[in-house]
PARO-504813 format. One record per residue (C-alpha): residue in one letter; chain; residue number from 1; x, y, z. Coordinates in steps of 0.25 Angstrom, whole numbers, plus 5000, padded with zeros to 4 digits. Each point is the difference from the previous one (the first is absolute). Layout:
residues N
+------+-----+-----+------+-------+------+
! type ! mol ! seq ! east ! north !   up !
+------+-----+-----+------+-------+------+
!    A !   A ! NUM !    X !     Y !    Z !
...
+------+-----+-----+------+-------+------+
This chain:
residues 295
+------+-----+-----+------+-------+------+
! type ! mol ! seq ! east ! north !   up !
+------+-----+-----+------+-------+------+
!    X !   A !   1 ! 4954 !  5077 ! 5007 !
!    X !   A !   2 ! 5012 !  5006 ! 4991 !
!    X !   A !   3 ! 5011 !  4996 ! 5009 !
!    X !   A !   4 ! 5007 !  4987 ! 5002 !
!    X !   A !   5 ! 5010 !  4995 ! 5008 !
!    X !   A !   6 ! 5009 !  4988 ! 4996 !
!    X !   A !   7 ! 5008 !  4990 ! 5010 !
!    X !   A !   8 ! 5012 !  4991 ! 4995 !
!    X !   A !   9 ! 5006 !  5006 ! 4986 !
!    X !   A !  10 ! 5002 !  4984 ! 4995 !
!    X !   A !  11 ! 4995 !  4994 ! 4987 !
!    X !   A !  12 ! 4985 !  5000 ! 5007 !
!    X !   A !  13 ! 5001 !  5013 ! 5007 !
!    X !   A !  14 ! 5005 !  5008 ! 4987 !
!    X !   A !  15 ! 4990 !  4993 ! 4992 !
!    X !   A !  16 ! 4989 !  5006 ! 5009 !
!    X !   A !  17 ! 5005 !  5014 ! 4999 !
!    X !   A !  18 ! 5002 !  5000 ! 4986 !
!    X !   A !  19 ! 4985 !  4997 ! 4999 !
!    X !   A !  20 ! 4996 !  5011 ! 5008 !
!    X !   A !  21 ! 5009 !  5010 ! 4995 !
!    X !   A !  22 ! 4996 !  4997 ! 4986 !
!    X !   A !  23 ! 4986 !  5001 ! 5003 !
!    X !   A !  24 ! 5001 !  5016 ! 5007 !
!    X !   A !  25 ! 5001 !  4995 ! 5014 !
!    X !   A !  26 ! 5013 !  5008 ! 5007 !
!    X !   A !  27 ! 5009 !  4987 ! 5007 !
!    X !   A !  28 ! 5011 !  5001 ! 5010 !
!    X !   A !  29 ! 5007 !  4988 ! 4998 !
!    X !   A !  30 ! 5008 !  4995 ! 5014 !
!    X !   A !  31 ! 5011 !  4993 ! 5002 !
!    X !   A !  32 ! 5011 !  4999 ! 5010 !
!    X !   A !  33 ! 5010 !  4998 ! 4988 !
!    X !   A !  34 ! 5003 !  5011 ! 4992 !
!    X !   A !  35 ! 5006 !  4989 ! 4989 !
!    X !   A !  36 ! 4986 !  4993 ! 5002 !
!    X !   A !  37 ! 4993 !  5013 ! 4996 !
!    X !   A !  38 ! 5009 !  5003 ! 4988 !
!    X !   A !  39 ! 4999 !  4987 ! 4996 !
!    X !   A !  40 ! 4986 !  5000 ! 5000 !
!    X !   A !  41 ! 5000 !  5013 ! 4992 !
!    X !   A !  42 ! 5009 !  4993 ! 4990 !
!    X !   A !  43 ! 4989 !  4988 ! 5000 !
!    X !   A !  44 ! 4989 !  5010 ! 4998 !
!    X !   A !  45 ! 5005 !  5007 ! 4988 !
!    X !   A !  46 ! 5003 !  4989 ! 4994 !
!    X !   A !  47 ! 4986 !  4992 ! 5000 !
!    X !   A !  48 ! 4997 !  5017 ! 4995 !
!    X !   A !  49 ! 5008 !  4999 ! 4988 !
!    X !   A !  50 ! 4997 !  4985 ! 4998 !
!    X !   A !  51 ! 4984 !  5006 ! 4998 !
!    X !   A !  52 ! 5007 !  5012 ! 4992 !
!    X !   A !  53 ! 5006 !  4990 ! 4991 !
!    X !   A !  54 ! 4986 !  4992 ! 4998 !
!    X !   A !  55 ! 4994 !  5013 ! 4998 !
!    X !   A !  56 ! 4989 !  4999 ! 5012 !
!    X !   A !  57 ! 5006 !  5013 ! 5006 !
!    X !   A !  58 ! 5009 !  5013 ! 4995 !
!    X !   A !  59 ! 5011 !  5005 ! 5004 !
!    X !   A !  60 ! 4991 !  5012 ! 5009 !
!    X !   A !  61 ! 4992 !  4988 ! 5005 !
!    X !   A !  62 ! 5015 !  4997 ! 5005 !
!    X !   A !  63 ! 5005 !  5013 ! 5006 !
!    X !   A !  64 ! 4986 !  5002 ! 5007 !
!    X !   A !  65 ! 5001 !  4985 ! 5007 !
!    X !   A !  66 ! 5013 !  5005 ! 5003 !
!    X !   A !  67 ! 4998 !  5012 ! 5005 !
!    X !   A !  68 ! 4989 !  4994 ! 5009 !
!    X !   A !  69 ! 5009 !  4992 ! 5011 !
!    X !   A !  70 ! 5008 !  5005 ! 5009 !
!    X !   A !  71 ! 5008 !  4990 ! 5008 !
!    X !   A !  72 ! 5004 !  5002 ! 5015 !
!    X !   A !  73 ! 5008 !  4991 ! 5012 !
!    X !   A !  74 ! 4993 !  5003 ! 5010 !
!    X !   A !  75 ! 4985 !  4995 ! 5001 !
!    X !   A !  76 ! 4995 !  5013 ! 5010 !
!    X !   A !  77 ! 5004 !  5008 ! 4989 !
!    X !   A !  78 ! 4996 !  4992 ! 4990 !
!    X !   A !  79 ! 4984 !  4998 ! 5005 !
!    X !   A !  80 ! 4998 !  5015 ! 5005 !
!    X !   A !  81 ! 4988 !  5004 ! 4994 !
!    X !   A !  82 ! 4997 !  4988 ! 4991 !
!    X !   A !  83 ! 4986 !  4994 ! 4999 !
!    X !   A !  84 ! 5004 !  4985 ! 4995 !
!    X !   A !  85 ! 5014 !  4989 ! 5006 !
!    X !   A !  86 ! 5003 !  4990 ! 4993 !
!    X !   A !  87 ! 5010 !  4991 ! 5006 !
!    X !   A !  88 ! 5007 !  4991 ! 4991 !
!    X !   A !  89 ! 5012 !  4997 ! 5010 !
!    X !   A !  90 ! 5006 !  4985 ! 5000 !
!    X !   A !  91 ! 4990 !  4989 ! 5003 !
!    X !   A !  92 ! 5004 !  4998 ! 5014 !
!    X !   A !  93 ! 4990 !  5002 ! 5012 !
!    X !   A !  94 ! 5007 !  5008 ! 5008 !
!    X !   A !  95 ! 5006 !  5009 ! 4992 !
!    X !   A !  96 ! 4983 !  5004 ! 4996 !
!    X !   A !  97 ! 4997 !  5000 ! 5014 !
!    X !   A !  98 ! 5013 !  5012 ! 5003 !
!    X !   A !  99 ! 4995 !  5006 ! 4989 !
!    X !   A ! 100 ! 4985 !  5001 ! 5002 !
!    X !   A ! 101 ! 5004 !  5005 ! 5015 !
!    X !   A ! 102 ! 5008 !  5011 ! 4996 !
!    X !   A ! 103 ! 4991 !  5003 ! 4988 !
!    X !   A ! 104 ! 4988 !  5002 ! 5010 !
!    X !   A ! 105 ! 5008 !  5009 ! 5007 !
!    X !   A ! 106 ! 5006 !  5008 ! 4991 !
!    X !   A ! 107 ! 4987 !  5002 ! 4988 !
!    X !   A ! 108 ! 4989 !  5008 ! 5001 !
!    X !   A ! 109 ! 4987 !  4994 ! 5010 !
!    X !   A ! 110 ! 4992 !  5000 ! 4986 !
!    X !   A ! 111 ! 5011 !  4993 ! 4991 !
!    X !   A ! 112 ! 4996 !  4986 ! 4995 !
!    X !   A ! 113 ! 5012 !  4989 ! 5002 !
!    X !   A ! 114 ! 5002 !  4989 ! 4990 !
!    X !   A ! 115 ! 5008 !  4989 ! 4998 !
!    X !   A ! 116 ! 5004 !  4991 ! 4988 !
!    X !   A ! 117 ! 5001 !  4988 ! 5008 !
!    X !   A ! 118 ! 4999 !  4988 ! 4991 !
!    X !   A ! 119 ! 4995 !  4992 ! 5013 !
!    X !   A ! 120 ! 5001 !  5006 ! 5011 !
!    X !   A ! 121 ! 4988 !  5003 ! 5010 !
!    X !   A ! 122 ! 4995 !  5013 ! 4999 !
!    X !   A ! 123 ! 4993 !  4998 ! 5012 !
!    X !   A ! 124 ! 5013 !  4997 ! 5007 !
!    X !   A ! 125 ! 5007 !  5012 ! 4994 !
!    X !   A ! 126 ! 4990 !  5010 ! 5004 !
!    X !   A ! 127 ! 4999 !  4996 ! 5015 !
!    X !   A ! 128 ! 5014 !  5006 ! 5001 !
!    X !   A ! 129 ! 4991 !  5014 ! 4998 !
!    X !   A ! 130 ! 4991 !  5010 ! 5005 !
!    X !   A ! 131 ! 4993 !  5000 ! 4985 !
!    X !   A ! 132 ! 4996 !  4984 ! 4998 !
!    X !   A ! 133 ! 4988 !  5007 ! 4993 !
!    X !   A ! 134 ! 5009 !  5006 ! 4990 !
!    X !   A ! 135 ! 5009 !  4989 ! 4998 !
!    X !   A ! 136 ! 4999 !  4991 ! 4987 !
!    X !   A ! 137 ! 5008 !  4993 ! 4989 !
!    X !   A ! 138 ! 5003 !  5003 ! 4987 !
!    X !   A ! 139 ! 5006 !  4988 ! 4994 !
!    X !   A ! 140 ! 5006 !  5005 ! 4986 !
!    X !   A ! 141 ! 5004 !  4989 ! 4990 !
!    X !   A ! 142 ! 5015 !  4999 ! 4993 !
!    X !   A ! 143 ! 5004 !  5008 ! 4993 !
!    X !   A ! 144 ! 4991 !  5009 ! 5006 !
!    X !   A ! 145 ! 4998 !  5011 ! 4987 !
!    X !   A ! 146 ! 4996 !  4989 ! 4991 !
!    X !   A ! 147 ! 4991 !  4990 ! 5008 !
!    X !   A ! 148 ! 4985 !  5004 ! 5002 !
!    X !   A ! 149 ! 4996 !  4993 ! 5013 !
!    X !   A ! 150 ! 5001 !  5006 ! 5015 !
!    X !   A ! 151 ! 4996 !  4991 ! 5010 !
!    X !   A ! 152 ! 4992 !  5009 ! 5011 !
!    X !   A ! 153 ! 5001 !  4994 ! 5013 !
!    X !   A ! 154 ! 4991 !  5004 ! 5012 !
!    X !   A ! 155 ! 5006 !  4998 ! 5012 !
!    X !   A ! 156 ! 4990 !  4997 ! 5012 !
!    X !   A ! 157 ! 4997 !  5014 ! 5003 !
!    X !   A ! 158 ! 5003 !  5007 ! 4986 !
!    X !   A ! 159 ! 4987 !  5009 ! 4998 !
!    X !   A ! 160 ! 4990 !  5001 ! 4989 !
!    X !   A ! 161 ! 5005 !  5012 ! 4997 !
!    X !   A ! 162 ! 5015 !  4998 ! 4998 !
!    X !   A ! 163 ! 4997 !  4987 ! 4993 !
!    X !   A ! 164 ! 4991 !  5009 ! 4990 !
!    X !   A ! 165 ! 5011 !  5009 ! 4999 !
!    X !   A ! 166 ! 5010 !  4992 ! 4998 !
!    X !   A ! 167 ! 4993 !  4993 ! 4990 !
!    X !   A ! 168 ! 4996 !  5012 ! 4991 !
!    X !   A ! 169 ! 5015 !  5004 ! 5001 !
!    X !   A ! 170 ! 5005 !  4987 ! 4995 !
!    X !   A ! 171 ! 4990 !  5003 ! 4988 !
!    X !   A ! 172 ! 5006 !  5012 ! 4997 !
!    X !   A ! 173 ! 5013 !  4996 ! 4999 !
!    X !   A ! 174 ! 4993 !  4992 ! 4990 !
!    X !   A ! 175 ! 5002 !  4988 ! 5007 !
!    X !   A ! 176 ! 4989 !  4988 ! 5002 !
!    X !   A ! 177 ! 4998 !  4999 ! 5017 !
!    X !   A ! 178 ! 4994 !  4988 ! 5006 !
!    X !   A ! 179 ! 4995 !  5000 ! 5014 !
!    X !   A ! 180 ! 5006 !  4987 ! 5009 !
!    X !   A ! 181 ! 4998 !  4997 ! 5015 !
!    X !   A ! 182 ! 5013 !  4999 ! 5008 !
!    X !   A ! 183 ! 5006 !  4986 ! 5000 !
!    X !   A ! 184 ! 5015 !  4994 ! 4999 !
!    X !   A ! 185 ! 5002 !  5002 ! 4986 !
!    X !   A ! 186 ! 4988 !  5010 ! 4996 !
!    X !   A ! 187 ! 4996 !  4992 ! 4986 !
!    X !   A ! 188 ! 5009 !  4998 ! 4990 !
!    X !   A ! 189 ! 5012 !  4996 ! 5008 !
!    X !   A ! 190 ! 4990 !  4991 ! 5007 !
!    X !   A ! 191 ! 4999 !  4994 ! 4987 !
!    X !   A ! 192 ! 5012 !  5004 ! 4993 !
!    X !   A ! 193 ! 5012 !  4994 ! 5011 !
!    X !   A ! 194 ! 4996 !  4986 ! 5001 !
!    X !   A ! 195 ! 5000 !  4998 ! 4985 !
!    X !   A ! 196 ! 5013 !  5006 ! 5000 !
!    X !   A ! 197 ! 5004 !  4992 ! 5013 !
!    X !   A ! 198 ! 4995 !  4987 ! 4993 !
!    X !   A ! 199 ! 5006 !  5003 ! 4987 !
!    X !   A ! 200 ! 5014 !  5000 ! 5010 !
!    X !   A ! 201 ! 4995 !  4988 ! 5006 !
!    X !   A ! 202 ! 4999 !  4992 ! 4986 !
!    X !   A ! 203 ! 5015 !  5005 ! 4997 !
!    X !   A ! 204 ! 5004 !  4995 ! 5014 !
!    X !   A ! 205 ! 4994 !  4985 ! 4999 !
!    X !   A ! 206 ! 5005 !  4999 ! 4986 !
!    X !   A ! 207 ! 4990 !  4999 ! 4991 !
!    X !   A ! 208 ! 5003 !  5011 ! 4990 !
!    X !   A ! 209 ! 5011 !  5009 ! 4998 !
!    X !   A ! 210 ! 4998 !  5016 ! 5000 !
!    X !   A ! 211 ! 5000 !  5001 ! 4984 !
!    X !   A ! 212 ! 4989 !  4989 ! 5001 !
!    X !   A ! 213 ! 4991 !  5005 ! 5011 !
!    X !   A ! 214 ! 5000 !  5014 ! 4996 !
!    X !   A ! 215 ! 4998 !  4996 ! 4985 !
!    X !   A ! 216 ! 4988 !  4992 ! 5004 !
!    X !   A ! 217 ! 4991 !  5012 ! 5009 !
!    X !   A ! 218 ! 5005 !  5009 ! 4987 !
!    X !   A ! 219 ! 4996 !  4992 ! 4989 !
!    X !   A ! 220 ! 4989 !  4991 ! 5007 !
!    X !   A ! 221 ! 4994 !  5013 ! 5011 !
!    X !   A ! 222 ! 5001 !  5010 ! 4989 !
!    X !   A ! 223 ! 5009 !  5008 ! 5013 !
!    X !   A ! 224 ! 5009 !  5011 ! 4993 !
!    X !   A ! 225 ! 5012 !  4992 ! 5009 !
!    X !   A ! 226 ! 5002 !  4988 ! 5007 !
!    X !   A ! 227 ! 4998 !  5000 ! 5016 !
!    X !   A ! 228 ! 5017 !  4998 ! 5002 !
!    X !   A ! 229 ! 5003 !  5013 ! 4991 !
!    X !   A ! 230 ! 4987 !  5008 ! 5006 !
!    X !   A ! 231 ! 5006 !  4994 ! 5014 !
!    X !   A ! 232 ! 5016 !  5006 ! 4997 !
!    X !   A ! 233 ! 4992 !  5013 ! 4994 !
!    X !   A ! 234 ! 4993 !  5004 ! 5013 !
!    X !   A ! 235 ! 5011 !  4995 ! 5011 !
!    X !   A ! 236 ! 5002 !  4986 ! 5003 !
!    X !   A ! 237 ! 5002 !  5007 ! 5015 !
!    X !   A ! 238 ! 4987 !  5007 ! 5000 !
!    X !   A ! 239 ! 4992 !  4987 ! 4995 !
!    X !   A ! 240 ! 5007 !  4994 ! 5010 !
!    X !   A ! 241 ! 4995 !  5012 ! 5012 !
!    X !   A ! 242 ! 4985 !  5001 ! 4992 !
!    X !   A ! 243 ! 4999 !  4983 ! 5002 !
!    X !   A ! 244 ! 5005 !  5002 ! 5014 !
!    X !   A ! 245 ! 4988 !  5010 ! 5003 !
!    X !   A ! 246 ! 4991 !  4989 ! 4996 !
!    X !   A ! 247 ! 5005 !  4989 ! 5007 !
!    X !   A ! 248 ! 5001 !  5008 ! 5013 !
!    X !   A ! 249 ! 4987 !  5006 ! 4998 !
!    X !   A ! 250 ! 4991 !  4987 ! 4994 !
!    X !   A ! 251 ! 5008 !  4989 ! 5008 !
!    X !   A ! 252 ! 4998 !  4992 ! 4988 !
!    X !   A ! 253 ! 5010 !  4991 ! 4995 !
!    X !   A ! 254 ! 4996 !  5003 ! 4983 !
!    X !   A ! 255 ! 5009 !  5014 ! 5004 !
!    X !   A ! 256 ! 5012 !  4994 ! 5005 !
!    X !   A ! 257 ! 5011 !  5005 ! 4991 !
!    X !   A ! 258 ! 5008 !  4990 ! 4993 !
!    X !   A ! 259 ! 5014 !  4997 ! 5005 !
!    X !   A ! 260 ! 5005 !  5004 ! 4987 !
!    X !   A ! 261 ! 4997 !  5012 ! 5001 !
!    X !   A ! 262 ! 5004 !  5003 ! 5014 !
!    X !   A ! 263 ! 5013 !  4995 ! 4997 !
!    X !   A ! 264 ! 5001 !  5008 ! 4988 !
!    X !   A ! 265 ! 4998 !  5012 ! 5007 !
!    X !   A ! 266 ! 5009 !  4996 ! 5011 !
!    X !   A ! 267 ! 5010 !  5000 ! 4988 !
!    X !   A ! 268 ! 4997 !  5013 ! 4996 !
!    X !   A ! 269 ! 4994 !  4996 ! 4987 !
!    X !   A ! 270 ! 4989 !  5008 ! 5000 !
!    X !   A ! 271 ! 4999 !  5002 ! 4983 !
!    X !   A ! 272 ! 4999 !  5011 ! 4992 !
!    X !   A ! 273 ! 5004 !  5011 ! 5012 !
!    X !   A ! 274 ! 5012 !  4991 ! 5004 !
!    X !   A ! 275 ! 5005 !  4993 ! 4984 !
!    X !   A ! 276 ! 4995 !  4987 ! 5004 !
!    X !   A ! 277 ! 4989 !  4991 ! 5002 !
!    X !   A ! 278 ! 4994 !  4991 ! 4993 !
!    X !   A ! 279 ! 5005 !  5007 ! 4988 !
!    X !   A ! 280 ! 5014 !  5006 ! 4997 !
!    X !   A ! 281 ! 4998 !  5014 ! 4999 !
!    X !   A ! 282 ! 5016 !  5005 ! 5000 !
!    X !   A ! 283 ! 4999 !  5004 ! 4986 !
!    X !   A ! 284 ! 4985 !  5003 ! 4997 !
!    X !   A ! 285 ! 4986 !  5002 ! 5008 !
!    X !   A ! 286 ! 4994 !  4992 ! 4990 !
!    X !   A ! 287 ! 4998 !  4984 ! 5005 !
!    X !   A ! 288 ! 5009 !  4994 ! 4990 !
!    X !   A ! 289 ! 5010 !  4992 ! 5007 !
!    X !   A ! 290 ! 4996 !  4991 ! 5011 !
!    X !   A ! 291 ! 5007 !  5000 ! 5014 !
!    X !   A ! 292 ! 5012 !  4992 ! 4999 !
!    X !   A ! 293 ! 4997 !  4993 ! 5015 !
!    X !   A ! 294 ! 4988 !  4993 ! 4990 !
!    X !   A ! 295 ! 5007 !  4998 ! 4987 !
+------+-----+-----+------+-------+------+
């Protein structure tokens, strides 16, 4: 398995091709925006130079990353002949479901379909095609070319095979795999989401502000950031989608997304993606400035 198509060009889609490319596999990386390819581009050599600068590459390492992607808008072109699809498009079910249509349509009979779902069903993905056997997900961490985990999700139908497969190549991107079953929200959003949701819930019934509750999960959790910042960092809209998944899928009341949140969203404060969350991020990415809506 050399060669390895990549869907979606965004922060989670180049991510993923930058650690292929960087480990020897050939990637086309899709997109149906030439801007979203370049930008990804940009993206990539700049985490390169950022590993340049750290001394954990050279300047060959660079070129040879480089020289391993080549990027296409159209995605029969862009699977011809490839052994591995990744598809990291927007988290949003129907979109997956075009895609994995077209994709069994237009890939090779023996080509392995993955997705980087964060809580999607797999299952539900992969009745869409002719290959639920080959279908699995590959659910890559932010930022993708630093974090070690892959959550490796079998899908009803997903084979021993492909689930070996998957799993060996996931190690040698030198990555650590571990295999989940196929329910809303895999494991670590299943964990993650409602601590972030109930961390929206304490700011919502008032009974700390951002800098507090973040302040506490850092200092008294040992958490590298607070649940608010870790929230405006992956997308308050795609917490937002992920908690929805659960709730639809559990019927359970403890996934129910706060109001908070939902209006936020429906604001278009999203965080770090829009300038505004719970943090202010007009000047900086860094969480230093609290949102003025809770000043």
């Amino acid at each position: 398995m050399k060669n390895i198509a990549v869907i979606g060009a965004g922060t989670m889609g180049n991510g993923i091709a930058h650690v292929f490319a960087q480990n020897n596999y050939k990637v086309n990386l899709i997109d149906i925006s030439q801007e979203a390819l370049e930008k990804g581009l940009i993206n990539i050599t700049k985490n390169l130079d950022r590993l340049i600068s750290k001394e954990r590459i050279t300047e060959e390492n660079k070129k040879q990353t480089l020289d391993n992607i080549t990027t296409f808008t159209s995605i029969s072109k862009g699977v011809n002949n490839v052994d591995l699809v990744v598809e990291a498009a927007t988290e949003n079910i129907e979109l997956k479901l075009k895609i994995f249509k077209q994709l069994d349509e237009e890939a090779s009979e023996n080509t392995i379909l993955a997705s980087n779902t964060s809580s999607i069903s797999i299952t539900k993905i992969a009745a869409v095609t002719n290959r639920p056997e080959k279908v699995i997900g590959m659910h890559f961490m932010n930022p993708v070319p630093i974090m070690k985990l892959v959550e490796i999700i079998r899908g009803y139908s997903t084979s021993n095979k492909v689930t070996e497969t998957i799993m060996k190549l996931s190690k040698n991107l030198k990555k650590v795999p571990v295999e989940v079953n196929d329910y809303p929200g895999f494991v670590a959003n299943r964990i993650l989401m409602p601590m972030l949701n109930e961390a929206i819930e304490t700011l919502y019934n008032g009974v700390a502000g951002v800098y507090e509750i973040d302040t506490v999960m850092k200092l008294g959790m040992a958490h590298p950031m607070g649940p608010l910042q870790l929230a405006d960092f992956i997308g308050l809209d795609v917490c937002l989608s992920i908690l929805n998944v659960m709730y639809n899928g559990f019927k359970n009341p403890k996934y129910a997304p706060c109001p908070l949140l939902v209006n936020m969203v429906q604001a278009g404060k999203l965080g770090v993606k829009s300038g505004e969350g719970f943090y202010d991020y007009s000047e900086s990415r860094k969480a230093t400035t609290i949102a003025k809506q809770f000043q």
